[in-house]
LUMPABA-121650 format. One line per field, with one value per residue: residue number from 1; x, y, z of N, C-alpha, C in turn; residue in one letter. Coordinates in Angstrom, 2 decimals, always signed. Atoms other than C-alpha are relative to their C-alpha. Layout:
<rs>
nr <- NUM; ...
n.c1 <- X; ...
n.c2 <- Y; ...
n.c3 <- Z; ...
ca.c1 <- X; ...
ca.c2 <- Y; ...
ca.c3 <- Z; ...
c.c1 <- X; ...
c.c2 <- Y; ...
c.c3 <- Z; ...
rest <- a; ...
</rs>
This chain:
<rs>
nr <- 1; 2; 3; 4; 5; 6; 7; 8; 9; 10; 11; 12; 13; 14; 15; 16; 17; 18; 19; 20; 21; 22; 23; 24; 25; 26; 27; 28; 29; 30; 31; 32; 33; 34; 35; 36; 37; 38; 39; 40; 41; 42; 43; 44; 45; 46; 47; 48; 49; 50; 51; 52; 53; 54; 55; 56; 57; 58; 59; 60; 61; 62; 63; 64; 65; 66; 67; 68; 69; 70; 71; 72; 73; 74; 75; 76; 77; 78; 79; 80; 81; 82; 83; 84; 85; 86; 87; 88; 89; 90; 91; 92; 93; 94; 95; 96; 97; 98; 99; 100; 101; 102; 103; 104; 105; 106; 107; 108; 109; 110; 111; 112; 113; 114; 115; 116; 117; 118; 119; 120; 121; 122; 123; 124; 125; 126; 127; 128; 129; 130; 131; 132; 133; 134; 135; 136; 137; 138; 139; 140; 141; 142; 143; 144; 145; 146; 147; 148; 149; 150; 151; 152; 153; 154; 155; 156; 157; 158; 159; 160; 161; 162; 163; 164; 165; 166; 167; 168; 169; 170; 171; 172; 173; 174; 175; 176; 177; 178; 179; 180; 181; 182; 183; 184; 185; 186; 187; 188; 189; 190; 191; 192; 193; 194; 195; 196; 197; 198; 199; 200; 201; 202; 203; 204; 205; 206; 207
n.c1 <- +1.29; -0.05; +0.83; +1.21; +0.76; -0.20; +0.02; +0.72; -0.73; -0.16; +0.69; -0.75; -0.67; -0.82; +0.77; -0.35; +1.26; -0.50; -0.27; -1.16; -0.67; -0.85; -1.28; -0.21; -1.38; -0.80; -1.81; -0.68; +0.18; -0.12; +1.01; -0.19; +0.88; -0.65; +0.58; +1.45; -0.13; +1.64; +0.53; -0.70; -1.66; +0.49; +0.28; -0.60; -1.21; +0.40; +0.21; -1.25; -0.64; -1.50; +0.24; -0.34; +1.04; +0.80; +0.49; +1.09; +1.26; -0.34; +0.07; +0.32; +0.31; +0.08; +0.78; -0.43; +0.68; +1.09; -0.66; +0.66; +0.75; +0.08; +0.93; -0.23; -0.67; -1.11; -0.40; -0.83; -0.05; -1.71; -0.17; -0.46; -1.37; -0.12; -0.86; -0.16; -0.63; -1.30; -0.19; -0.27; -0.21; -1.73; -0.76; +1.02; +0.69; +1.02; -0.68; +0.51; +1.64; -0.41; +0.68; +0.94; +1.02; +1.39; -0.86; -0.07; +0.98; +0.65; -0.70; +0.68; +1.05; +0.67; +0.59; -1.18; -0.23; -0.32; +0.85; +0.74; +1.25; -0.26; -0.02; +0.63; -1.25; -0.03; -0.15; -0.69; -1.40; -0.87; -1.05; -0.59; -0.45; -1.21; -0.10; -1.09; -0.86; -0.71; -1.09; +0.66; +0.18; +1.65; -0.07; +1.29; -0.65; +0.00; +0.75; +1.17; +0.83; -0.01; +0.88; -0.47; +0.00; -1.04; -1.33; -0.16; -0.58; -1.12; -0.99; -0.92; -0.64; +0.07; +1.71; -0.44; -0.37; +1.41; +0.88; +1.14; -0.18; +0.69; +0.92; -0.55; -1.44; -0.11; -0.81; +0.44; +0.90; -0.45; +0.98; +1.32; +0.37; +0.40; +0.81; +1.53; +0.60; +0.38; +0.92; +0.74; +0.73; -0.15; +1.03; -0.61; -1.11; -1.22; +0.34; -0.21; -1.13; -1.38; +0.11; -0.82; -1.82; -0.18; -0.44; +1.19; +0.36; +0.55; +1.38; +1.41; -0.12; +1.09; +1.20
n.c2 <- -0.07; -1.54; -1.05; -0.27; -1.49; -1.08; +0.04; -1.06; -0.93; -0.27; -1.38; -0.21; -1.01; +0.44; +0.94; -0.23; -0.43; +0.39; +1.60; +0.45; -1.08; +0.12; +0.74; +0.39; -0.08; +0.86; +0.12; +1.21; +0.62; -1.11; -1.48; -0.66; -0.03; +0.55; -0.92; +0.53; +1.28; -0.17; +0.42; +1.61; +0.44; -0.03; +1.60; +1.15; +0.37; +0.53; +1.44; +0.35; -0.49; -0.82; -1.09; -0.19; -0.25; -1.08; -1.03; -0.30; +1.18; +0.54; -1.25; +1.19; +1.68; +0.84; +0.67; +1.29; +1.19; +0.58; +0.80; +1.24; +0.75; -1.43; -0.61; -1.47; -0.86; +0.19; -1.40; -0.82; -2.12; -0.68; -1.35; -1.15; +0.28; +1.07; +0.37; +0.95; +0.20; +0.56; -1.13; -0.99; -0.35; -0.33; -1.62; -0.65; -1.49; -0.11; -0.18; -1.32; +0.14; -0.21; -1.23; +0.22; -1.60; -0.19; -0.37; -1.57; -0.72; +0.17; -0.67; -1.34; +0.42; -0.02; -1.50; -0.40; -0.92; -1.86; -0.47; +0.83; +0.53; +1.53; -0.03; +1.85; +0.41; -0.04; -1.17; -0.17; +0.17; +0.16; -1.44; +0.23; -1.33; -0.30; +0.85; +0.79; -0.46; -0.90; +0.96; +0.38; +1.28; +0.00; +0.75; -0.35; -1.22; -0.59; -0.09; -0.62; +0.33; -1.38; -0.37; -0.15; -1.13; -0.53; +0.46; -0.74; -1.58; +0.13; +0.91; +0.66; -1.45; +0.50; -1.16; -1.52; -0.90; +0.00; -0.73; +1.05; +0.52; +1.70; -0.01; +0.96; -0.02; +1.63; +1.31; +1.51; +0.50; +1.43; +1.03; -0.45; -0.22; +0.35; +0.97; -0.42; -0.55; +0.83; +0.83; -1.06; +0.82; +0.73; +0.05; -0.66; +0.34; +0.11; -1.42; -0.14; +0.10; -0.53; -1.04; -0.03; +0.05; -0.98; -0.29; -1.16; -1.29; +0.36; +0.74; -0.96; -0.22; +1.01; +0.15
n.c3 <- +0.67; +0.54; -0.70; +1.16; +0.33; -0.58; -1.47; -0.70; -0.69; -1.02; -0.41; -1.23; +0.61; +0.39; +1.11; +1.19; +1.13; +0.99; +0.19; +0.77; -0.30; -1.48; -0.70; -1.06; -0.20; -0.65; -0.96; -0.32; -1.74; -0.79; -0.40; +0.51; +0.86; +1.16; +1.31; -0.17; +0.63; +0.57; -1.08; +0.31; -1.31; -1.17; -0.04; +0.18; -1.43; -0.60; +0.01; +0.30; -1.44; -0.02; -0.10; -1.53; -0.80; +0.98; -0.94; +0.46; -0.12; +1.04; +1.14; +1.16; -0.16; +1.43; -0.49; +0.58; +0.13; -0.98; -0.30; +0.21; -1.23; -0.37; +0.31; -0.18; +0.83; -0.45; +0.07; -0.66; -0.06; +0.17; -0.65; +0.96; -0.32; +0.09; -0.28; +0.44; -0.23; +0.56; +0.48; -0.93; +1.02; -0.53; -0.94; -0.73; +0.26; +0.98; +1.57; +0.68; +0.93; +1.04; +0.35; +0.74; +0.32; -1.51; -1.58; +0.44; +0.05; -1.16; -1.06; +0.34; -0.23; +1.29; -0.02; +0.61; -0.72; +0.75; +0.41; -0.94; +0.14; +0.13; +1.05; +0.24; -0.07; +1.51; +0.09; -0.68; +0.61; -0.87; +0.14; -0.78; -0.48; +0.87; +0.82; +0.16; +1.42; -1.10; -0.47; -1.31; +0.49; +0.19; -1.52; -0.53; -0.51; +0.92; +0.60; -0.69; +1.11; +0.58; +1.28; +1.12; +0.16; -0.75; +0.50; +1.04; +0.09; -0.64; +0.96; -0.31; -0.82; -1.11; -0.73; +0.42; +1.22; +0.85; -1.00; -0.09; -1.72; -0.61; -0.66; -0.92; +0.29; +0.41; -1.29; +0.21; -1.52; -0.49; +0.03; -0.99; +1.30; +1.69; -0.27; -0.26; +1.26; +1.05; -0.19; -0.62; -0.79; -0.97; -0.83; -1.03; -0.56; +0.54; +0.22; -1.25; -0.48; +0.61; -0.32; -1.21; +0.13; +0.94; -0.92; +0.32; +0.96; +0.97; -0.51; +0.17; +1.19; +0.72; -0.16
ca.c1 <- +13.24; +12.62; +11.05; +7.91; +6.86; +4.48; +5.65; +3.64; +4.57; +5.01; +2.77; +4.07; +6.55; +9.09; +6.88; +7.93; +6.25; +8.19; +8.66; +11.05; +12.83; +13.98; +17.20; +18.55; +21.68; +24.13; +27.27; +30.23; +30.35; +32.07; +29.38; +30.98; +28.67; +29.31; +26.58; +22.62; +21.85; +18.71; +16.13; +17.02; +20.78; +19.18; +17.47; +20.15; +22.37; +19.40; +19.06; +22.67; +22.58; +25.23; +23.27; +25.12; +22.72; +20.22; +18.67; +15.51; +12.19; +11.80; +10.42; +9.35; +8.11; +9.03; +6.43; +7.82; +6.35; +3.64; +4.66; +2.48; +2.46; +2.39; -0.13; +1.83; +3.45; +7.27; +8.27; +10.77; +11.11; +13.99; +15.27; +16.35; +19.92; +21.59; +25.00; +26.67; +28.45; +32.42; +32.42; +34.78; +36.10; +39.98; +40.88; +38.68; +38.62; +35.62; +36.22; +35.64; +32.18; +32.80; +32.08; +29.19; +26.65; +23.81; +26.23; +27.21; +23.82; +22.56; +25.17; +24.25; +20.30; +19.58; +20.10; +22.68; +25.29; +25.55; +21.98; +20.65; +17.70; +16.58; +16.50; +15.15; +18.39; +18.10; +18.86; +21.61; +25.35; +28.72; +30.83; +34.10; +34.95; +38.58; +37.99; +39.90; +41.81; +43.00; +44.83; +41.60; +40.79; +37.62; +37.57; +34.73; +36.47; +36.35; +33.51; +29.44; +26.20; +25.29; +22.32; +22.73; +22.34; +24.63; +27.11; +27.26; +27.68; +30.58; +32.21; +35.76; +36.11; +36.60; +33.50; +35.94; +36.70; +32.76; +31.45; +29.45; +30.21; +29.75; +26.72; +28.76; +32.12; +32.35; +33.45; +33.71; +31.32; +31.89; +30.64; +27.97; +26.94; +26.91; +24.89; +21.85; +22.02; +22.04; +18.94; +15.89; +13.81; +15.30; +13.70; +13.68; +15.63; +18.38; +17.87; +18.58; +21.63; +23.53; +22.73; +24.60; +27.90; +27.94; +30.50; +28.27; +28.79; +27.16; +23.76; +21.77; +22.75; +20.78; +17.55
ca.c2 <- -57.09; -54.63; -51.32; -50.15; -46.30; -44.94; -43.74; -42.57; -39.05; -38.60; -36.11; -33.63; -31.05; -32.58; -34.21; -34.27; -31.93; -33.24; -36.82; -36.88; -33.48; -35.09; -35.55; -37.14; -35.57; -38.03; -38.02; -39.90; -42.19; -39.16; -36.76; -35.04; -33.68; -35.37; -34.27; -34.88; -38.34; -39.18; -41.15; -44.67; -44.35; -43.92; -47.03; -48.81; -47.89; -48.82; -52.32; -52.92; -51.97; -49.42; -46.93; -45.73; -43.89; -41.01; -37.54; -36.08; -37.68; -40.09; -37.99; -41.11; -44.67; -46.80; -49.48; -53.25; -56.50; -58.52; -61.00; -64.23; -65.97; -62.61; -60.94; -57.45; -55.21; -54.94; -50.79; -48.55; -44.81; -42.88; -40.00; -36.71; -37.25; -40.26; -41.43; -43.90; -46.39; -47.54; -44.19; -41.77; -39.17; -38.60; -35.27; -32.97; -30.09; -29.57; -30.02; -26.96; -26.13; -26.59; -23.43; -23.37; -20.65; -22.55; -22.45; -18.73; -17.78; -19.47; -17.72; -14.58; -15.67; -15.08; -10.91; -9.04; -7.48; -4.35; -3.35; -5.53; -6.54; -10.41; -12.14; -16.01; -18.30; -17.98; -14.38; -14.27; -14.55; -15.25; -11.81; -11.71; -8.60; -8.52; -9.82; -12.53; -10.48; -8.43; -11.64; -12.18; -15.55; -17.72; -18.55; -18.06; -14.94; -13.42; -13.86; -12.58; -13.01; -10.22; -9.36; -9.56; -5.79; -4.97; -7.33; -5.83; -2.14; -3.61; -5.29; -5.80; -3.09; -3.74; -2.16; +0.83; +1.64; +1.23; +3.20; +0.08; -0.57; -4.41; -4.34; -7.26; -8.29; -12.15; -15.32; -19.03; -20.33; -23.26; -26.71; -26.10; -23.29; -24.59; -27.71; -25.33; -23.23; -26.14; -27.40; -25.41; -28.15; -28.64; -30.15; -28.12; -30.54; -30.75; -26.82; -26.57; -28.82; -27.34; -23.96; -25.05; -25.96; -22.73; -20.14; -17.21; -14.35; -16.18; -17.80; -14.68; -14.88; -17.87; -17.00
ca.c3 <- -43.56; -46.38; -45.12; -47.43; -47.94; -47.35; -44.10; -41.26; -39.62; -36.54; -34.40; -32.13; -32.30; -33.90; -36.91; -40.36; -43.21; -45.67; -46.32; -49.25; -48.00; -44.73; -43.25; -40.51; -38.95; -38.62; -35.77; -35.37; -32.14; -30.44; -30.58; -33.50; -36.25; -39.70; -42.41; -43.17; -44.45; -46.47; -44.02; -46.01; -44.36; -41.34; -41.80; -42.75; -39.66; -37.65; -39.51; -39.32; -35.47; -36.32; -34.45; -30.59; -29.51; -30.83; -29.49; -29.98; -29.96; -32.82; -36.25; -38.88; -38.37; -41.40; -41.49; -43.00; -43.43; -41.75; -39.59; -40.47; -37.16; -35.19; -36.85; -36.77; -38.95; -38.21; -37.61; -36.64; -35.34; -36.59; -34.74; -35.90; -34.97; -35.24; -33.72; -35.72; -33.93; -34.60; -36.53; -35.34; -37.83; -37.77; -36.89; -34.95; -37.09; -39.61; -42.95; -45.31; -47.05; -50.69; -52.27; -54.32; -56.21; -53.75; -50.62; -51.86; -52.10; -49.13; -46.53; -48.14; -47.43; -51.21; -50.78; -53.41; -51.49; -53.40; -53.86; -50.83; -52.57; -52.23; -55.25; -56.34; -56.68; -60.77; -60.37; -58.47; -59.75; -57.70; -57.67; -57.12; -54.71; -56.16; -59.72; -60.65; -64.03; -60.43; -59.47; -57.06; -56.07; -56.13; -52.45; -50.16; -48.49; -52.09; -53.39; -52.65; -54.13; -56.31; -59.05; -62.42; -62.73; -60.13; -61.37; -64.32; -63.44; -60.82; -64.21; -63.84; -60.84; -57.37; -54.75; -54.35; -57.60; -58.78; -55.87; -55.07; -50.57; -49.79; -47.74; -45.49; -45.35; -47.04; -44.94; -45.01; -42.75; -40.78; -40.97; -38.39; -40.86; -43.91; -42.54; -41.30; -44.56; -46.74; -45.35; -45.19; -43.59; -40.62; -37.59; -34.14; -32.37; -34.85; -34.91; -31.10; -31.30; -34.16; -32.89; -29.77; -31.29; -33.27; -31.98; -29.93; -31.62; -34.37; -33.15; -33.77; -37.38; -37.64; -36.66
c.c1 <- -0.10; -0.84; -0.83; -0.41; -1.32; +0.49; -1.01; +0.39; -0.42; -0.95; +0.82; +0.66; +0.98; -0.51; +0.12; -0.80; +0.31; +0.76; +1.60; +1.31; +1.01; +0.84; +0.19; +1.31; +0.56; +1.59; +0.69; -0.11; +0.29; -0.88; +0.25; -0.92; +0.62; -0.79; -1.62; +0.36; -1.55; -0.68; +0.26; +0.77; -0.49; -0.28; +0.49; +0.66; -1.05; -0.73; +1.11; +0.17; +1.36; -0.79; +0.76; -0.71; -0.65; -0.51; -1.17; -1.29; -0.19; -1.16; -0.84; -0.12; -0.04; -0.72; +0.95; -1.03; -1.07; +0.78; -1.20; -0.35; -0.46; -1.86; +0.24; +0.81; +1.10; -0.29; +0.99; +0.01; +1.38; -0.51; +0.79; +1.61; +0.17; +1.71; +0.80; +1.31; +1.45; +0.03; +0.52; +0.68; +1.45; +0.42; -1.26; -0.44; -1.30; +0.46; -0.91; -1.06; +0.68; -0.88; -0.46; -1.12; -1.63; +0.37; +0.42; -1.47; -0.81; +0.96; -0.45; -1.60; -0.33; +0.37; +1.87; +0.44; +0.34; -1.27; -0.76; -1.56; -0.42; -0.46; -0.33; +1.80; +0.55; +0.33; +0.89; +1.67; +0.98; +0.96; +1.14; +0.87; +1.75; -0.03; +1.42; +1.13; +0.61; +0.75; -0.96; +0.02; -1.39; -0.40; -1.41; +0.28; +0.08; -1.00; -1.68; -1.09; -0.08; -1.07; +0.63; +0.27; +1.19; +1.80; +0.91; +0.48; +1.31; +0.88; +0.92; +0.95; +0.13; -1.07; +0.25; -0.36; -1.66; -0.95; -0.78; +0.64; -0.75; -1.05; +1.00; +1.06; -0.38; +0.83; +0.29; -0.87; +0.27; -0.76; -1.28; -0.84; -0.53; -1.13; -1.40; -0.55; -0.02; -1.35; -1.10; -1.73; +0.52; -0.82; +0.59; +0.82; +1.40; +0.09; +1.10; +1.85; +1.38; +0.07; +1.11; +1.35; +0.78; +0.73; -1.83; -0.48; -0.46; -1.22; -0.83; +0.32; -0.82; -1.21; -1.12
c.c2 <- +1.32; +1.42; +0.74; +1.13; +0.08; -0.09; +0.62; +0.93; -0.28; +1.22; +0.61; +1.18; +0.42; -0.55; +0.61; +1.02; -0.45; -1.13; +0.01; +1.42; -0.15; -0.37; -0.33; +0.75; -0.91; +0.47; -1.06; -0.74; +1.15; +0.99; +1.19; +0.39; -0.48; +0.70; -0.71; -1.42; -0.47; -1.41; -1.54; +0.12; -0.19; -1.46; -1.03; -0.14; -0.11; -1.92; -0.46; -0.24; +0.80; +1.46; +0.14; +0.72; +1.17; +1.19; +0.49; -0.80; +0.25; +1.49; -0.64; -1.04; -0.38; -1.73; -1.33; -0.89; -0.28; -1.38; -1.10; -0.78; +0.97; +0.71; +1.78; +0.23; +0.22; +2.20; +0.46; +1.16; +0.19; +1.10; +0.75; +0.16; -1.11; -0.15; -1.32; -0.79; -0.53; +1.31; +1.24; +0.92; +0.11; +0.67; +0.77; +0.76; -0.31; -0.03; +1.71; -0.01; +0.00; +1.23; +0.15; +0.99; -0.38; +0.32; +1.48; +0.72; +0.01; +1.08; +1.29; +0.39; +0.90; +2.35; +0.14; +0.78; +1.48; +0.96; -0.57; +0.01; -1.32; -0.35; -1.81; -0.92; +0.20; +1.20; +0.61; -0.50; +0.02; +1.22; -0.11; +1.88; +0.44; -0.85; -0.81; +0.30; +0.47; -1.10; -0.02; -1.48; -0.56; -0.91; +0.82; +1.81; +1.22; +0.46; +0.29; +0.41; +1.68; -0.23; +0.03; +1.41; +1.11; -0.54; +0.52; +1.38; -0.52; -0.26; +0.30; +0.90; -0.68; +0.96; +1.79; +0.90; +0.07; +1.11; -0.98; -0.85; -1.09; +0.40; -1.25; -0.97; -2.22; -0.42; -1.06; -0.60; -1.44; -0.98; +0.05; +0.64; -0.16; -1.02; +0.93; +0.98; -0.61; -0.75; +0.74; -0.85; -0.93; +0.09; +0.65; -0.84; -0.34; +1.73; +0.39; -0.73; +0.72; +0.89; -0.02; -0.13; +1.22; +1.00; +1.42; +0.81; -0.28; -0.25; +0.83; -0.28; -1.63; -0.17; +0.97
c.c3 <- -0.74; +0.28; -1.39; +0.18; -0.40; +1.44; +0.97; +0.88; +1.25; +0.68; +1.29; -0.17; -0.90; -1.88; -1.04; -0.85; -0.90; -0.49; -0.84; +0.00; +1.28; +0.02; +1.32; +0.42; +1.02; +0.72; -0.45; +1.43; +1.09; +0.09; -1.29; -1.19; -1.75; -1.32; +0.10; -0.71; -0.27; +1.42; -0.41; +0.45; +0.62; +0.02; -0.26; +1.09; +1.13; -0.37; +0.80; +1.42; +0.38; +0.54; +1.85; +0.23; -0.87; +1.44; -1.19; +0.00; -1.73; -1.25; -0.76; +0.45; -1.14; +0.39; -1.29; -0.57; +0.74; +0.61; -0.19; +1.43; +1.13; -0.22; -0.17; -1.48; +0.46; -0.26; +0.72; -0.17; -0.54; +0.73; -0.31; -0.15; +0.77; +0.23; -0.83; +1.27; -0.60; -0.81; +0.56; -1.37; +0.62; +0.39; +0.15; -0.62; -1.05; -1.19; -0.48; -0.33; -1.55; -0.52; -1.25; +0.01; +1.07; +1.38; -0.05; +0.29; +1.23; +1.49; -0.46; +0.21; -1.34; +0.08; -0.79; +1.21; -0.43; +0.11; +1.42; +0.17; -0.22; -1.70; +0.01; -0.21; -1.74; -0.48; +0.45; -1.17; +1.07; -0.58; +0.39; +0.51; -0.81; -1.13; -0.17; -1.03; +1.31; +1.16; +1.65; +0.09; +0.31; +1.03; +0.86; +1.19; -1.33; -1.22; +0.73; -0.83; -0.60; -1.46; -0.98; -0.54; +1.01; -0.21; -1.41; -0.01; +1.11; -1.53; +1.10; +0.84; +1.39; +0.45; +0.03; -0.95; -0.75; +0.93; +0.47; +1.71; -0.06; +1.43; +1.52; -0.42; -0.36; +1.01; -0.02; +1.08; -0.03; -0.41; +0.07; -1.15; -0.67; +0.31; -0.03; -1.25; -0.62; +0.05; +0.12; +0.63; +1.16; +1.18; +1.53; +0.91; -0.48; +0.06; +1.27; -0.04; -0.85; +0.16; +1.50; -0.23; -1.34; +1.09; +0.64; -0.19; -1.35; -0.32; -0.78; -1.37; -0.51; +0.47; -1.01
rest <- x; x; x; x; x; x; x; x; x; x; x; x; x; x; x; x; x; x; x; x; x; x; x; x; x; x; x; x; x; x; x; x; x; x; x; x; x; x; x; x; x; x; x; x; x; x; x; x; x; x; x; x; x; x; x; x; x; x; x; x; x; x; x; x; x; x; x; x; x; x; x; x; x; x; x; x; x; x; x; x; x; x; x; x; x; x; x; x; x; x; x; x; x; x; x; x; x; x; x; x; x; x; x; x; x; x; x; x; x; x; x; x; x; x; x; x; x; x; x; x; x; x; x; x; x; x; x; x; x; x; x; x; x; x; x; x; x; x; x; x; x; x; x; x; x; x; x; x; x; x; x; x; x; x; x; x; x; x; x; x; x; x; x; x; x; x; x; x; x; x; x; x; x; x; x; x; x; x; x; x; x; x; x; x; x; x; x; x; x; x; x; x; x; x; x; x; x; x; x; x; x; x; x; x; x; x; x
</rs>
């Protein structure tokens, strides 16, 4: 049966603010974390019955049809994390983050590292600590957000040679990671679990 918007939120602690902002984070059957998925997936791998099980208390009720002899309205909860079943991913490790001037900017939480003043995302530029004429490369270990004004007096120098000390040494951040900086509406029980499979000299860096 086709599911009809509006939806109604959820109350509680868990409860949406942002309807068309939400994701669901979806697993594989193993427990492994896979990526967000807009709240239609969701609802499809709970038509489909491709859901193994879920955590969190539910988030969204998508309201349906009327049932004619009934007299009801057909609905279903989604919940903030979602297990798919028969879905297992192939090898254990995480895939990479693709590296990108919003994924750049976001691990950096929007602040140049030269000047370490924050800056809107339109203001920001991708630096590369060993330019690339210096046979740098344009890998997430090499590169770090940076002002237009600071990028500029670095031109085609390394931090050394400009006098300009990286405020914090660049990285690739993991899956985990990238998931909670790509999202800036996530809900506290997806919060709680991807915070848990983060290593833990890391945690604090995401609060």
């Amino acid at each position: 049966m086709p599911m009809e918007v509006p939806m109604r939120l959820i109350d509680g602690p868990g409860k949406v603010a942002d309807l068309h902002s939400t994701r669901i984070l979806s697993l594989d059957a193993a427990g492994r974390i896979l990526d967000w998925i807009s709240w239609q997936d969701a609802v499809c791998l709970y038509v489909r019955d491709a859901v193994a099980w879920t955590l969190g208390d539910p988030c969204l009720t998508v309201y349906g049809g009327h049932n004619r002899d009934l007299g009801r309205r057909s609905s279903l909860q989604l919940h903030p994390i979602v297990a798919s079943s028969g879905h297992c991913r192939e090898h254990a490790v995480d895939p990479a983050p693709t590296l990108t001037n919003t994924a750049l900017f976001a691990r950096d939480r929007y602040i140049c590292l030269y000047c370490g003043d924050h800056f809107s995302r339109g203001e920001l530029t991708r630096d590369h600590v060993l330019p690339i004429s210096k046979k740098g490369k344009d890998e997430w270990e090499n590169v770090v957000s940076a002002c237009l004004a600071c990028n500029l007096k670095k031109s085609n120098r390394t931090p050394q040679q400009a006098n300009m000390p990286l405020l914090a040494v660049p990285y690739r951040p993991s899956w985990v990671e990238h998931l909670i900086l790509s999202n800036r509406n996530i809900l506290a029980d997806q919060m709680e679990f991807l915070v848990s499979h983060l290593p833990r000299d890391r945690r604090h860096l995401m609060g």
